[in-house]
Every structure is written in C-alpha cells, then in structure tokens.
N, C-alpha and C positions, 0 to 999 in steps of 0.2 A: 414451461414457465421458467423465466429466467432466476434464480438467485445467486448472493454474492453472502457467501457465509462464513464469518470471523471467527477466529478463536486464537490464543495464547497470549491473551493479555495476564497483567499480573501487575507485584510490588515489588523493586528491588532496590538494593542501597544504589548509590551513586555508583558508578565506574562496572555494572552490572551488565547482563545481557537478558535479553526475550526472541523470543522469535514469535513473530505472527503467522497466521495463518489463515489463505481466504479460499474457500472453495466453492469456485463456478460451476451453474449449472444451465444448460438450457443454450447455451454459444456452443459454435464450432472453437473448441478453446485452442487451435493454430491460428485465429485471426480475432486477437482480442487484444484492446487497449486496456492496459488497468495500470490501476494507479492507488497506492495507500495516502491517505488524508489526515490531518490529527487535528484537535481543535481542544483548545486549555480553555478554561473558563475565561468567560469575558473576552475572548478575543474568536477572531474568524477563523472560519477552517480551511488551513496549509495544505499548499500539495506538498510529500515528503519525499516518494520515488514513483517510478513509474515505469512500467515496463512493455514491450510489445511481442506478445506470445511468439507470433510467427517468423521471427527475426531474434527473440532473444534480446533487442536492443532493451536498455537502463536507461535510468536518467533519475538525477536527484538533484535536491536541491540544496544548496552551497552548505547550509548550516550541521548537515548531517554528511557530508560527501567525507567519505574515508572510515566514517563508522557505521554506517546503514549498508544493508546488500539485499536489492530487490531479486528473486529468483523464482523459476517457473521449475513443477514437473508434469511434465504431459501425462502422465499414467494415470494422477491423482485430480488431473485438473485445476491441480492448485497453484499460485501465487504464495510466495511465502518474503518476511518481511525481517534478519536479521539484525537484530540490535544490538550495537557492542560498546561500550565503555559510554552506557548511559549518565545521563545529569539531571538535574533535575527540572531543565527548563524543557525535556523534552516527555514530561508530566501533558495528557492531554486522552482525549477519547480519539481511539486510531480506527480510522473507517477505510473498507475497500472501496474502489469503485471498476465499474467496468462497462465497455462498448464494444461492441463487433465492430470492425473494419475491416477492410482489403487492402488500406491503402496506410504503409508503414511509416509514409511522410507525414499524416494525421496524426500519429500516434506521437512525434518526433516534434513535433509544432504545438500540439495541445494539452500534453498529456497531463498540465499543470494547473488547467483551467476546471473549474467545479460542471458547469453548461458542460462540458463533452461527454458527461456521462449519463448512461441513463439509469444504471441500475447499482446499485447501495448495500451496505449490509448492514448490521443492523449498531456496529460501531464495539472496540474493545477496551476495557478503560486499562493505558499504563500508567503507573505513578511508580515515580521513582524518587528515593528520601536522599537529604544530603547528609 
C-alpha cells in the first residue's frame, strides 16, 4: 500500500523557518515524482517545489525560489521541504504528493500539475504571524 506521510508543520513569526517532512511508502523511492502543494483558505492548491528521486532533479516555483529547498534522503525514504525566512502569505495546509515513474522528463514537465499524482498525505498546517 502506497502512503505519503507529513509531518513538521507548525507556527512561526515572520522571517522564521520549518522544515517538512513526507515519508513514502509502498514506491521504489529511486523512481518517484513528488512534489509539496500548499493551499490557504479560499484559494486553490499551489504547486510549491517538486523533486525527482532518481536524478535528484528540483524545481520550484518562482514565489518561493531562493527560500524553499526541496531535498530527498534515500535511507529514510523521505522527501523533506525547508523553509527559510517565512512571511506570512506563505500561511497555508502543505501537502505531499507523489507518482512512480521511469521517465525523469515526466517529472520535469509535470511536476506542478495536481492530475500527475496519485497518492496524497494527509496535509500540514503552516502559519506563519507578521
């Protein structure tokens, strides 16, 4: 059975840090797409970075690029989601997500799209005060 399981959300002032945390189960985790999502009230849910196990390859999205850092460790299976010099518009429930692949042009093309995933966790809430 596959799961995608969150953990290190929290509360912090502005200009603070968190680190997430999503741990896969059930995937060859050298050939997985994933990608953290965030969704604030009343609005849809963001891709925020996204990474491809088997390459290592990143990717984020422009609003977060220079203070987010998407990172993998193989031992633990895990996906992990640095946050640094938080604000408060990046207030929101932070979800993993993830898909097996082989193919690291998939992961490089889609990783931003909600449909390329199949499997979820079950979401972290960060808030962060000004």
């Amino acid at each position: 059975q596959v799961q995608a399981v969150e953990s290190g959300g929290g509360s912090v002032q502005a200009g603070g840090s968190l680190r997430l945390s999503c741990e896969v189960s059930g995937y060859t985790f050298s050939t997985i797409c994933m990608a953290w999502f965030r969704q604030a009230p009343g609005r849809g849910r963001e891709a925020v970075a996204g990474l491809y196990t088997g390459a290592g390859s990143t990717y984020y999205t422009d609003s977060v690029k220079g203070r987010f850092t998407i990172s993998q460790d193989n031992a633990k299976n895990t996906v992990y989601l640095q946050m640094n010099s938080l604000k408060p518009e990046d207030t929101a429930m932070y979800y993993c997500a993830a898909i097996g692949s082989n193919i690291p042009r998939f992961c490089s093309i889609s990783w931003s799209l909600e449909h390329s995933y199949r499997n979820w966790g079950q979401g972290t809430q960060v808030t962060v005060s000004s």
